[in-house]
N, C-alpha and C positions, 0 to 999 in steps of 0.2 A: 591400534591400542592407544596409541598417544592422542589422538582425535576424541575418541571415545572421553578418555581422561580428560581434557581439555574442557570438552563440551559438560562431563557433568563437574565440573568445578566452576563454569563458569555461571550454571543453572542455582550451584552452593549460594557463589557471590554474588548472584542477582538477588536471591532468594534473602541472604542475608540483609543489602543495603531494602531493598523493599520494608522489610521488617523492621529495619534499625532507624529507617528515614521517612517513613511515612507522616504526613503532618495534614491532620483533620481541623477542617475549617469548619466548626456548627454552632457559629457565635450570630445573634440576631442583631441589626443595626444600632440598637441601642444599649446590647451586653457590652456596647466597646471592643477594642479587639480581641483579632480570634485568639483561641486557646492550641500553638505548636503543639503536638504528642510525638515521643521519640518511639512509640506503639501502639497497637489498636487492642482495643476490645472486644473485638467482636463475640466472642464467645461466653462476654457477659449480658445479663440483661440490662437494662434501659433503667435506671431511675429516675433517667432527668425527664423520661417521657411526661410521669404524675405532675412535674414541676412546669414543663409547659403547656402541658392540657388542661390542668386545672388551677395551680398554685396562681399562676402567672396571670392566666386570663382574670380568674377573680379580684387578686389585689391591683390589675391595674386600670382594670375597670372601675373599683370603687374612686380609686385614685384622679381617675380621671374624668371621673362622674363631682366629685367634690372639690376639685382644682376647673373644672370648666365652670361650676357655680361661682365659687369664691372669686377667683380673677375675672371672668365675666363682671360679676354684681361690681367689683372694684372699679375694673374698667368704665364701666359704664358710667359711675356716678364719677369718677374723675374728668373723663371727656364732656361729663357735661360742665363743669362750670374750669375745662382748662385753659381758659384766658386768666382764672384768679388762681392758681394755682402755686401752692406752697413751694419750696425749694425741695424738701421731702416728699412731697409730692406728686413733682417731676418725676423723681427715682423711683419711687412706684408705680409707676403710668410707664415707666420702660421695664420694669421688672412683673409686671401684670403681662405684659406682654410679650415677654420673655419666656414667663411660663407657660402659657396657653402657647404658645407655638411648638413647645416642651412638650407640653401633654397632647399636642394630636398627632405626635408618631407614634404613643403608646397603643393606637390601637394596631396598626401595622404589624410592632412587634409582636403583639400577641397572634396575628395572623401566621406571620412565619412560625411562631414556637409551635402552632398547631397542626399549619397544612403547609410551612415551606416561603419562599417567597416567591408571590405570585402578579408583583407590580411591574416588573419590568426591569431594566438595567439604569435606565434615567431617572426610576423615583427612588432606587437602592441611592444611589450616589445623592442625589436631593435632599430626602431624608435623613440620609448619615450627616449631612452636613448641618440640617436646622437642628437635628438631636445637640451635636455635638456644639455648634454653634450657639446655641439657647442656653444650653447648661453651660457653659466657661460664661456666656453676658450674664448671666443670672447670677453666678455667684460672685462676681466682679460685682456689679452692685448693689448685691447686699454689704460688699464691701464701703464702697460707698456711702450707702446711707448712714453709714457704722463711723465714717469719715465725718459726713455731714453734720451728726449730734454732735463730734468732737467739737469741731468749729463754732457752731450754734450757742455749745454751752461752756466749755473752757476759754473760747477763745470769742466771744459775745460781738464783740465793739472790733477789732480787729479784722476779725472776718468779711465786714459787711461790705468791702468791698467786691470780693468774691462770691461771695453766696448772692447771685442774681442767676436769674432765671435764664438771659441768654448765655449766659457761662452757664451753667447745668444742662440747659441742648445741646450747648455745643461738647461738652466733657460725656454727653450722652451717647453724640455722634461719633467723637474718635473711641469711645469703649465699641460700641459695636465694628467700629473696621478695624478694631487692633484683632477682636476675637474673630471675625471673619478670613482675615488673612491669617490666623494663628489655627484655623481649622479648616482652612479652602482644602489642606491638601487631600480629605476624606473622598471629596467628589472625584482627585484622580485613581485614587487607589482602591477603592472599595469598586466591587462589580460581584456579579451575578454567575454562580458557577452550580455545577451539579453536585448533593450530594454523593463521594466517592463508593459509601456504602448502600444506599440507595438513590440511583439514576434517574430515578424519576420524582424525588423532593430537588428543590433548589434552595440555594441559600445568599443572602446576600454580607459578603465580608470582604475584609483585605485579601485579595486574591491578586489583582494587577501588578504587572513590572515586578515579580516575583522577591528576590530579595529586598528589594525597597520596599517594598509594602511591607515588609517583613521588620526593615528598620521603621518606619513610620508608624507602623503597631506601636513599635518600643518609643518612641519620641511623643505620641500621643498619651500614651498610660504617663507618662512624665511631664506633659502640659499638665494631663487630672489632677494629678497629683498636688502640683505647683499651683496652679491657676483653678483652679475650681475647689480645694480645699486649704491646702497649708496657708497663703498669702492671702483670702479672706477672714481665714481664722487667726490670724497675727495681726490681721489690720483692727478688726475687730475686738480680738480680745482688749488688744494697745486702746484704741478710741474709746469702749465703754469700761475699761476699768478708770479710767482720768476722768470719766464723766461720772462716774458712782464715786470717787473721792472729792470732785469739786462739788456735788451734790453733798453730799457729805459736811463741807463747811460752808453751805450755805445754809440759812436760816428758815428756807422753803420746808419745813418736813412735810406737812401732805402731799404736797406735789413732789418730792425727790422720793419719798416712798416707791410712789408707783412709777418712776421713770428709770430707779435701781431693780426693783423688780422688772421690769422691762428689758432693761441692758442685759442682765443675764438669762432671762427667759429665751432671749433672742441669740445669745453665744451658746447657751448650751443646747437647744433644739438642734442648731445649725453645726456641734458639734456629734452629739447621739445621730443625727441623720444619716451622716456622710462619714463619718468616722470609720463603720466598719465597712463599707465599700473600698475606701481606701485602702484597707488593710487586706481585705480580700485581696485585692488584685494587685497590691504592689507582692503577696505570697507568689499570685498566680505568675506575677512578672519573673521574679528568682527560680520557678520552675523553669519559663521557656528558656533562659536564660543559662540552666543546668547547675544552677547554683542550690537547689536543691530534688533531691533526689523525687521520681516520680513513681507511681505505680496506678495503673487501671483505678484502687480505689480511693487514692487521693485526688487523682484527676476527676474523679466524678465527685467529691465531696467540695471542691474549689468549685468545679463550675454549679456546684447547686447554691453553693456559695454565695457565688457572683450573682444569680438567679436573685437570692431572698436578701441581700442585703443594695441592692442597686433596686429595688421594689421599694425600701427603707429610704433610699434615699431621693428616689421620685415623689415619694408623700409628701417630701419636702415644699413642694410647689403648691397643696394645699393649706400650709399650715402658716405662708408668706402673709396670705389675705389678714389671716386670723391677728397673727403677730404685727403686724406694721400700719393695719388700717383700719379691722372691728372692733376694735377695745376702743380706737379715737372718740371722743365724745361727737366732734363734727361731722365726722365718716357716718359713725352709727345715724346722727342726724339727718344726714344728707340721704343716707339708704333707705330710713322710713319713709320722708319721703317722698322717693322715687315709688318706692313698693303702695304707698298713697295712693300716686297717681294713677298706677294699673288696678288700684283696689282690691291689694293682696293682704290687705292688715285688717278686711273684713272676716275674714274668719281666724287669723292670727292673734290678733290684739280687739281689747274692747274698746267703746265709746270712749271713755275717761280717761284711757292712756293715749288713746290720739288728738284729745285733747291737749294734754299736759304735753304732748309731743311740741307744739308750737310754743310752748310755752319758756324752753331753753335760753338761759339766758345767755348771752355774747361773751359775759364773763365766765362763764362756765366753760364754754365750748374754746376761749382762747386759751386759759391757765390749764386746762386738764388736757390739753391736746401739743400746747409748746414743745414738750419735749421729747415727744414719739412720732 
């Protein structure tokens, strides 16, 4: 009788911790870390299925369709003439680059949200690392550039020592191995496991060395945090608010018009983008963390969450081109063109505008371009 009793108490408190300790890993390589659950669902249906079968694959494919143009076209006309290249310049010919390495894990993730991950254990970790790795350089310098108008324009005469070209590769260089060693550790702890509720999908997340992966989840949502939003948006804001007030008592007003609109077009995009990502997931951090309460349908409304507003903040990488290079007068110049030479402005643009195209004056393309 006391056997009997033993064995089904012991059946109670297995059955119990199962219940109370289960922790579902079905975060795609570039949701960022997985989402702990101190319960399962099962007996509900799926909403996040609509969100990765169709929500997901559609906006990041536009996404990715419009960021491989814009950074493409950028890159291209930067590399050609980057022997004469700007100080600002520079920082876009790494941050072009930044992003398109950005955008081609975007189709992967959409592979997993669909059918699971199907690349292997070595492009799970690869990939986790260029996702991760792209996004913290990328917003590091935007930071940057945000630096470099400071200098530029507050600080004119002063600066010139520093603003040279081989000091900007080299400040180019230590930004990417600060972010590289600041996100190496993705390649050890992300790996390839079964999903628990379905054995025959795979997922690729923090799964390895079990409780450290566990902390590393939590130390990476607080790099995001830190390094790809707050300390961008603080360099930033600081840099171009001293730049729209020294514009301000200068005597330039056409040209300071559009270099204030500019300043903040460029803090508040970079603000509305990444803003509620953040917020998503530092919420969804407080849950794993138990600091606030969870239940089946807030855990499914965070992670649809994390789904549509980490999509908002991907757009981000098509809207860099737009902001920092296609409004330049010389940019725009330099793109027609290129797009000339392959004779794509025959059905684009007529006879008369490709005319007056050549016809740019040096003065125009240097004052309407100085300060962006």
């Amino acid at each position: 009788m006391v056997t009997v009793t033993n064995t089904y108490m012991d059946q109670i408190t297995e059955k119990i911790i199962l219940e109370g300790f289960e922790i579902d890993y079905n975060d795609s390589v570039t949701d960022g870390p997985p989402d702990p659950v101190m319960y399962t669902c099962d007996n509900e249906s799926n909403p996040l299925h609509l969100f990765h079968t169709v929500f997901q694959p559609l906006v990041y494919g536009v996404v990715f369709l419009l960021g491989l143009t814009g950074n493409g076209l950028l890159l291209t006309v930067l590399l050609k003439r980057r022997r004469n290249l700007r100080i600002t310049e520079i920082y876009l010919l790494h941050l072009a680059l930044a992003d398109l390495l950005l955008l081609f894990t975007l189709p992967f993730a959409v592979t997993e949200g669909v059918a699971g991950w199907l690349f292997g254990n070595f492009l799970c970790k690869l990939l986790g690392l260029v996702n991760r790795l792209n996004l913290v350089c990328g917003s590091l310098l935007l930071a940057c550039i945000g630096f470099d108008r400071y200098l530029a324009i507050v600080h004119a005469i002063p600066s010139l020592q520093t603003r040279r070209p081989k000091t900007v590769h080299l400040t180019c260089a230590l930004l990417w191995l600060l972010c590289l060693f600041v996100t190496f550790p993705n390649m050890v702890f992300l790996s390839v496991e079964k999903d628990k509720n379905n054995p025959s999908r795979l997922f690729c997340s923090y799964n390895s060395h079990a409780i450290h992966a566990s902390n590393w989840m939590l130390t990476s949502r607080f790099i995001t945090h830190l390094l790809c939003f707050f300390l961008p948006l603080v360099i930033m804001g600081y840099c171009y608010t001293t730049v729209i007030i020294t514009l301000c008592q200068s005597q330039r007003s056409l040209e300071k018009r559009g270099a204030i609109r500019l300043a903040l077009l460029v803090t508040l995009v970079f603000c509305l983008c990444w803003l509620p990502y953040n917020i998503t997931i530092f919420m969804n951090t407080l849950v794993v963390l138990g600091a606030m309460p969870e239940t089946c349908h807030t855990r499914n409304t965070l992670q649809q969450a994390i789904t549509v507003t980490e999509s908002i903040g991907f757009s981000h990488c098509c809207l860099n081109p737009i902001l920092y290079a296609f409004i330049g007068v010389r940019f725009r110049r330099d793109l027609l063109q290129l797009l000339a030479k392959i004779k794509c402005l025959r059905v684009c643009l007529s006879g008369q505008r490709t005319k007056n195209l050549n016809r740019l004056s040096v003065s125009e393309a240097t004052t309407s371009s100085q300060y962006i």
